[in-house]
N, CA, C and O atoms as a GROMACS GRO file, in nm:
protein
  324
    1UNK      N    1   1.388  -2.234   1.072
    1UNK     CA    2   1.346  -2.097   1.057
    1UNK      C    3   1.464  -2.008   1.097
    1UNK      O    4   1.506  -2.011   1.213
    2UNK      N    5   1.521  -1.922   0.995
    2UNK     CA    6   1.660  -1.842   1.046
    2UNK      C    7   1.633  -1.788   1.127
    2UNK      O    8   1.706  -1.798   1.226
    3UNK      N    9   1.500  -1.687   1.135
    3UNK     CA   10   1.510  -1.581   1.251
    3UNK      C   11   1.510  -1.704   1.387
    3UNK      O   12   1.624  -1.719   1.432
    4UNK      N   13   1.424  -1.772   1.443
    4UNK     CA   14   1.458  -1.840   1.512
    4UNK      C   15   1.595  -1.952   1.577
    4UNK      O   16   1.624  -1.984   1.692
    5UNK      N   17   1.629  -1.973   1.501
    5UNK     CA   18   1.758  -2.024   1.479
    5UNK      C   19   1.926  -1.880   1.504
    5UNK      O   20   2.048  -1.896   1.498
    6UNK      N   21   1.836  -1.754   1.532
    6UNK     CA   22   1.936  -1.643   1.552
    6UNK      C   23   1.983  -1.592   1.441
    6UNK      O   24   2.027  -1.478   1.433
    7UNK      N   25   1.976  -1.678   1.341
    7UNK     CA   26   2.012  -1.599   1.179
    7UNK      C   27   1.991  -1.463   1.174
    7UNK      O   28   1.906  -1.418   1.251
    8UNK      N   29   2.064  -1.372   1.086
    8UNK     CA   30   1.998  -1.240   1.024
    8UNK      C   31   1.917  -1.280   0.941
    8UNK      O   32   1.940  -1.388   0.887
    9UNK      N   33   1.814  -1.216   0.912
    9UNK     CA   34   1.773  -1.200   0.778
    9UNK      C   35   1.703  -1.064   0.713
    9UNK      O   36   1.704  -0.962   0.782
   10UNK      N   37   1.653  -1.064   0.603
   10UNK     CA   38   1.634  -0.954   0.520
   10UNK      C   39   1.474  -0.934   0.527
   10UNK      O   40   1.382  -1.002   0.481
   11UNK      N   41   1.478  -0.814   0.604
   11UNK     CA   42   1.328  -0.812   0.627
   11UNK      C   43   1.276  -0.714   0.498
   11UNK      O   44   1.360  -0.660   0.427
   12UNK      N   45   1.153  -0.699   0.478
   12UNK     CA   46   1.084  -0.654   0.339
   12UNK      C   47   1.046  -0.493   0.387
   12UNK      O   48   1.012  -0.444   0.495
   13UNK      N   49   1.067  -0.439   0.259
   13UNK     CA   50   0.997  -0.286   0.290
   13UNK      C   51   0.878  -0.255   0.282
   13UNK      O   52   0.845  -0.138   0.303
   14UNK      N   53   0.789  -0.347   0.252
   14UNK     CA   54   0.618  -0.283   0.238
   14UNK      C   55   0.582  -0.410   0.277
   14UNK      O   56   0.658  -0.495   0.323
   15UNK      N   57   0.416  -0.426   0.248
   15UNK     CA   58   0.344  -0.522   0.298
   15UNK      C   59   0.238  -0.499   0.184
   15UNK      O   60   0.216  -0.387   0.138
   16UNK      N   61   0.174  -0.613   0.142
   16UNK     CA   62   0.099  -0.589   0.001
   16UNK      C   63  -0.047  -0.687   0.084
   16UNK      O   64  -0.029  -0.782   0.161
   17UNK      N   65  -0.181  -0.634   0.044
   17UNK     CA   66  -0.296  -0.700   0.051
   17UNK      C   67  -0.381  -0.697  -0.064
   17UNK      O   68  -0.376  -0.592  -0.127
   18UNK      N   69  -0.445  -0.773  -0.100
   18UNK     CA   70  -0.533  -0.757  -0.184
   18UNK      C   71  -0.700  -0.825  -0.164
   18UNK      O   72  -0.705  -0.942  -0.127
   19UNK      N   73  -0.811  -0.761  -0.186
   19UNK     CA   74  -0.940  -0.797  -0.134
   19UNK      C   75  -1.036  -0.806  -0.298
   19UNK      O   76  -1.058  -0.719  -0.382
   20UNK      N   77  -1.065  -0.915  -0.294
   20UNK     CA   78  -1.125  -0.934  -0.405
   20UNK      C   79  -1.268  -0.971  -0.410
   20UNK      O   80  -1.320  -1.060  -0.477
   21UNK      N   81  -1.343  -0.861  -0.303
   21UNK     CA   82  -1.491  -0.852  -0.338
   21UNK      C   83  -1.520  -0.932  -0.148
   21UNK      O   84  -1.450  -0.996  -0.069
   22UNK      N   85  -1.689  -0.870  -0.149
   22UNK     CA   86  -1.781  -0.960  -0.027
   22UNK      C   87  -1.868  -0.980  -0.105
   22UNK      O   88  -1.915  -0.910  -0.194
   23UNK      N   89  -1.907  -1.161  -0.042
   23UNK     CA   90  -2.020  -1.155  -0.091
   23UNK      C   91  -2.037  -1.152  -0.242
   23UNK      O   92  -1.948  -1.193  -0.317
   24UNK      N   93  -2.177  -1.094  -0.296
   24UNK     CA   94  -2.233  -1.080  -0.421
   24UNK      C   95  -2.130  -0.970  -0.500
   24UNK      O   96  -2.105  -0.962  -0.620
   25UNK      N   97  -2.086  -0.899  -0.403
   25UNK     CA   98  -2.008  -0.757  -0.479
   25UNK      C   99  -1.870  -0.770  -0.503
   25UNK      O  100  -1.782  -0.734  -0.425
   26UNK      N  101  -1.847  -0.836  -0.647
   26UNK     CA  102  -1.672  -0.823  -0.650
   26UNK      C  103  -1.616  -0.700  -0.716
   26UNK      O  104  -1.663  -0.633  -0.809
   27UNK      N  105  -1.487  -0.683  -0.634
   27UNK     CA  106  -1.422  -0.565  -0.630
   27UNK      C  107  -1.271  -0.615  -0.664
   27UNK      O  108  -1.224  -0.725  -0.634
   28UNK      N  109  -1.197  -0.502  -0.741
   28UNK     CA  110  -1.055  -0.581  -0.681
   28UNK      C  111  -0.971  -0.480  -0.666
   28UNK      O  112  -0.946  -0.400  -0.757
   29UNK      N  113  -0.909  -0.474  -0.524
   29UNK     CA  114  -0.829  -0.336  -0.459
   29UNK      C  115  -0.710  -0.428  -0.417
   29UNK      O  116  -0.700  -0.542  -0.370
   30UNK      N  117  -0.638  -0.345  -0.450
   30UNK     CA  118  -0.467  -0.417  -0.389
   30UNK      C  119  -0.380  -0.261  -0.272
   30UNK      O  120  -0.363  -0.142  -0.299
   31UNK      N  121  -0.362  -0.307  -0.203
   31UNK     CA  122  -0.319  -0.209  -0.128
   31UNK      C  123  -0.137  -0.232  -0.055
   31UNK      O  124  -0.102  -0.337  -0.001
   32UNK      N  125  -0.048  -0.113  -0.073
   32UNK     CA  126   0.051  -0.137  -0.034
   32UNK      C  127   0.075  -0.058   0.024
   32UNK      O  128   0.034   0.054  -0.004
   33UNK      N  129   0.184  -0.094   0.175
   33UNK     CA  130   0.205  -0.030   0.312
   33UNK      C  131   0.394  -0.013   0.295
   33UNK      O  132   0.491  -0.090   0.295
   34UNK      N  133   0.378   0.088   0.286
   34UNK     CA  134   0.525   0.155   0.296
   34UNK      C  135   0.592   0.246   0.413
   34UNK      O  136   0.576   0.369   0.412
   35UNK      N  137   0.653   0.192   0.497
   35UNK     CA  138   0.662   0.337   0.636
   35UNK      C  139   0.517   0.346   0.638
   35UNK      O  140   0.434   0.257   0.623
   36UNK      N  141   0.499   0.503   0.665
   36UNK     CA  142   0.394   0.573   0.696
   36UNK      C  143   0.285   0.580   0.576
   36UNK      O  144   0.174   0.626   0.599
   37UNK      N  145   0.317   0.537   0.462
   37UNK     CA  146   0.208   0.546   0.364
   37UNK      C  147   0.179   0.421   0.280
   37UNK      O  148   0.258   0.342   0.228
   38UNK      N  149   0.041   0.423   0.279
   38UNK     CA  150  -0.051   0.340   0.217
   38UNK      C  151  -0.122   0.410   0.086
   38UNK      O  152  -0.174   0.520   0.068
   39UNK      N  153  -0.099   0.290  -0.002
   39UNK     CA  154  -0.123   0.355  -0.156
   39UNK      C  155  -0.268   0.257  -0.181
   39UNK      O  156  -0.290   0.216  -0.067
   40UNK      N  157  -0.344   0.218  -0.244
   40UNK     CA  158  -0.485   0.125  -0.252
   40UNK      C  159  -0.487   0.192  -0.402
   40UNK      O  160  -0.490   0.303  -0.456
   41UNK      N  161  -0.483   0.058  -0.434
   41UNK     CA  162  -0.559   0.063  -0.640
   41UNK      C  163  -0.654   0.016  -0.630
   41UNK      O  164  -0.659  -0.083  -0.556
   42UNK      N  165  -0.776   0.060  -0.697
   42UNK     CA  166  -0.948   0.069  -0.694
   42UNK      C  167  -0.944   0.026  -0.826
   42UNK      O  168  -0.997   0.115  -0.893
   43UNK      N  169  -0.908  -0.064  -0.897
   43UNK     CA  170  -0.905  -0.063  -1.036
   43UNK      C  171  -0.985   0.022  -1.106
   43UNK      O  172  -0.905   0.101  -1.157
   44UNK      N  173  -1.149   0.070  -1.155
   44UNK     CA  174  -1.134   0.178  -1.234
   44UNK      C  175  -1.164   0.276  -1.198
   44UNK      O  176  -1.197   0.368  -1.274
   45UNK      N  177  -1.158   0.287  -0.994
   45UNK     CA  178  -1.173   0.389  -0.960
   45UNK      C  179  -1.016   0.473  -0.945
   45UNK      O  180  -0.904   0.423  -0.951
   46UNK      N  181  -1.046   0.579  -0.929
   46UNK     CA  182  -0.922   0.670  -0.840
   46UNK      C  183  -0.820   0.618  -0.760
   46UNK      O  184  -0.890   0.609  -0.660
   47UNK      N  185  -0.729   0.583  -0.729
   47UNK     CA  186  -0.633   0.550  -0.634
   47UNK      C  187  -0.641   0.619  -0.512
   47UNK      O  188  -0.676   0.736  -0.525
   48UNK      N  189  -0.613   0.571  -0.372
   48UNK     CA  190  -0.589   0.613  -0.297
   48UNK      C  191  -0.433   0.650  -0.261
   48UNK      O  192  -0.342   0.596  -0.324
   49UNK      N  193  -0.407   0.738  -0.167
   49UNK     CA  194  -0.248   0.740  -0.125
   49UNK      C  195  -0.281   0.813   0.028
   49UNK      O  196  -0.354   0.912   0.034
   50UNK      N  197  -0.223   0.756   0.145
   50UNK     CA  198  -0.198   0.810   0.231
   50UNK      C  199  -0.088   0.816   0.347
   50UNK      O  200  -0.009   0.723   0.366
   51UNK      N  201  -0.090   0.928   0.418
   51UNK     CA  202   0.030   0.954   0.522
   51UNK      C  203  -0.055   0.874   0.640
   51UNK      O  204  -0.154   0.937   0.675
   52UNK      N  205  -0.036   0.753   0.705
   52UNK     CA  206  -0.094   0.726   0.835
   52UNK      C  207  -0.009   0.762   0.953
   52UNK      O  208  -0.045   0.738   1.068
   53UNK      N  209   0.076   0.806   0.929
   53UNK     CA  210   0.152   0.910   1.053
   53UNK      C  211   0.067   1.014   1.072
   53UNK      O  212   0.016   1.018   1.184
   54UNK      N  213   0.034   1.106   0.992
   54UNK     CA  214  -0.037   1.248   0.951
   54UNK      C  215  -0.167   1.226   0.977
   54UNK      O  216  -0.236   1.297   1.050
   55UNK      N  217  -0.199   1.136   0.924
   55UNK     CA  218  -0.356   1.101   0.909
   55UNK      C  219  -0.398   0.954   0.947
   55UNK      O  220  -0.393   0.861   0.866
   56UNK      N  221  -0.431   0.944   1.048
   56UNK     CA  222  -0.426   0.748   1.057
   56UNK      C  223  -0.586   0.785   1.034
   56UNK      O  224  -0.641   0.715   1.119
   57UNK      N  225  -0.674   0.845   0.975
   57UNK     CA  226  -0.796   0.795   0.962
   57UNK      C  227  -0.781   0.813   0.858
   57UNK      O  228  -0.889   0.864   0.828
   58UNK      N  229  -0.720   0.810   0.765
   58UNK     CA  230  -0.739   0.803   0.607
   58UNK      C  231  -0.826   0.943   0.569
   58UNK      O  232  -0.910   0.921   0.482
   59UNK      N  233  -0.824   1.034   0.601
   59UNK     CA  234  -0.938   1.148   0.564
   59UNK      C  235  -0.916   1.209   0.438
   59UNK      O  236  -1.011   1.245   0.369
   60UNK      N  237  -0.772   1.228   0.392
   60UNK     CA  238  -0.712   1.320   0.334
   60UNK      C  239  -0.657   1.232   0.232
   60UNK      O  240  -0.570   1.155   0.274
   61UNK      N  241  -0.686   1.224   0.115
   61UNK     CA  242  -0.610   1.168  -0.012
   61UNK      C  243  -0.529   1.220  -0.063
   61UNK      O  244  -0.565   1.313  -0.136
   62UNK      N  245  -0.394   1.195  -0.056
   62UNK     CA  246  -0.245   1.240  -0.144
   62UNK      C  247  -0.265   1.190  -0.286
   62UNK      O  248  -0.200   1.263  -0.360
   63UNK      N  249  -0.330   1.095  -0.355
   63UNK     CA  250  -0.298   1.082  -0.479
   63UNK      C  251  -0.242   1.168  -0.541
   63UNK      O  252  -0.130   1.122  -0.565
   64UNK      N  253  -0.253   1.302  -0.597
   64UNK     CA  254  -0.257   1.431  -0.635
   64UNK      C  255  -0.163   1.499  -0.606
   64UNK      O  256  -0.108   1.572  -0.688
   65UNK      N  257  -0.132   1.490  -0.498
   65UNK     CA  258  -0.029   1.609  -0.410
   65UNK      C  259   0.121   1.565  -0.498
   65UNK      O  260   0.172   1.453  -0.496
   66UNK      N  261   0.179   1.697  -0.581
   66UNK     CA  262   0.310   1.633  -0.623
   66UNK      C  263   0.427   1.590  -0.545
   66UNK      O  264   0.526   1.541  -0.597
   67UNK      N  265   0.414   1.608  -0.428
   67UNK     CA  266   0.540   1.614  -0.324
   67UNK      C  267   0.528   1.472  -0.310
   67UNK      O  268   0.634   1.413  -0.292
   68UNK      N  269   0.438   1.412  -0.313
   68UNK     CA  270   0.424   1.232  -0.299
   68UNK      C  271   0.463   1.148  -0.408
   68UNK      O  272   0.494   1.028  -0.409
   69UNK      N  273   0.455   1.261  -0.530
   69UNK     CA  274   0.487   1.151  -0.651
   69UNK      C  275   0.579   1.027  -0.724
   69UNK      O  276   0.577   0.946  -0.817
   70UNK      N  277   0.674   1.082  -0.592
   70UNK     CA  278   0.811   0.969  -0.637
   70UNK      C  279   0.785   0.840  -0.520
   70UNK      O  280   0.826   0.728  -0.550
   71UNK      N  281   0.736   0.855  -0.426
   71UNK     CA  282   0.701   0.753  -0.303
   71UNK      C  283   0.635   0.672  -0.428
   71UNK      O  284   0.678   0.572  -0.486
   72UNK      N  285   0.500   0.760  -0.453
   72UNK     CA  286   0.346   0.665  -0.546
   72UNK      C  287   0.408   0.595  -0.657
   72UNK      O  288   0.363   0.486  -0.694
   73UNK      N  289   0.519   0.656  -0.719
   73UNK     CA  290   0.571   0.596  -0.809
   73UNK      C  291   0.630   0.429  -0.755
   73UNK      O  292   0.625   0.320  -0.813
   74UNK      N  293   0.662   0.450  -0.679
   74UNK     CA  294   0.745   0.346  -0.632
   74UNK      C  295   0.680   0.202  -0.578
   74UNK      O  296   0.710   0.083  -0.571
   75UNK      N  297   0.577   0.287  -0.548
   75UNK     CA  298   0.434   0.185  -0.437
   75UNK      C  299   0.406   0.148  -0.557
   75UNK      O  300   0.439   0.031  -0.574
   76UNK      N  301   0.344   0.211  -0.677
   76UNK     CA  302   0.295   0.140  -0.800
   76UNK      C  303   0.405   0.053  -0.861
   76UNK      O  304   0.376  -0.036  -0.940
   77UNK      N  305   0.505   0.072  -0.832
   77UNK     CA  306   0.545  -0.022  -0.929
   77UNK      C  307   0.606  -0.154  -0.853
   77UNK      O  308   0.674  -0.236  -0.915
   78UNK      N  309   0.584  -0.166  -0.745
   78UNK     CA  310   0.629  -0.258  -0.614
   78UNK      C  311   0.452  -0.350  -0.627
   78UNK      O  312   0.418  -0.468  -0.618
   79UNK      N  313   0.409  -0.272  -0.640
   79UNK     CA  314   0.230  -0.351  -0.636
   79UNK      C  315   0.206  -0.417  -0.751
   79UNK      O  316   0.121  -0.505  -0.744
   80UNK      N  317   0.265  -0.396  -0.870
   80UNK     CA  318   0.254  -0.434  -1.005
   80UNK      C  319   0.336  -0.562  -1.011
   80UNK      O  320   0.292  -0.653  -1.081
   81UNK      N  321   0.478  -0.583  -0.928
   81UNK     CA  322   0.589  -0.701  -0.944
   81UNK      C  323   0.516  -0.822  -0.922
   81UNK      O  324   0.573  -0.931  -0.927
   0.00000   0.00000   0.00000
């Protein structure tokens, strides 16, 4: 294991999950963690996007907000690879 072994290595910029239903109810949401923001695809719902610096309770949805659009861009297409 490099890091153990003292190696450098190349750590990743996001963190990707995906939840595919409880139970009787399948769902399929993929969610990606970038810095401070978390993007969640609802497949044919709405997307989520949020600042958890700003907002760690998720209250406030950025999808929308244009000032985010190049981050969301980026989260979508990092979630799609």
């Amino acid at each position: 294991m490099p890091l153990m072994d003292g190696d450098e290595v190349e750590w990743r910029d996001c963190v990707v999950t995906e939840f595919l239903g409880l139970g009787s109810v399948p769902t399929c949401m993929k969610t990606i963690r970038m810095g401070n923001l978390k993007y969640g695809y609802n497949g044919p719902f709405p997307g989520e996007l949020y600042d958890l610096e700003a907002d760690p309770a998720e209250s406030e949805n950025l999808i929308d907000d244009p000032s985010y659009a190049e981050e969301l861009e980026t989260m979508q297409q990092k979630l799609d690879e």
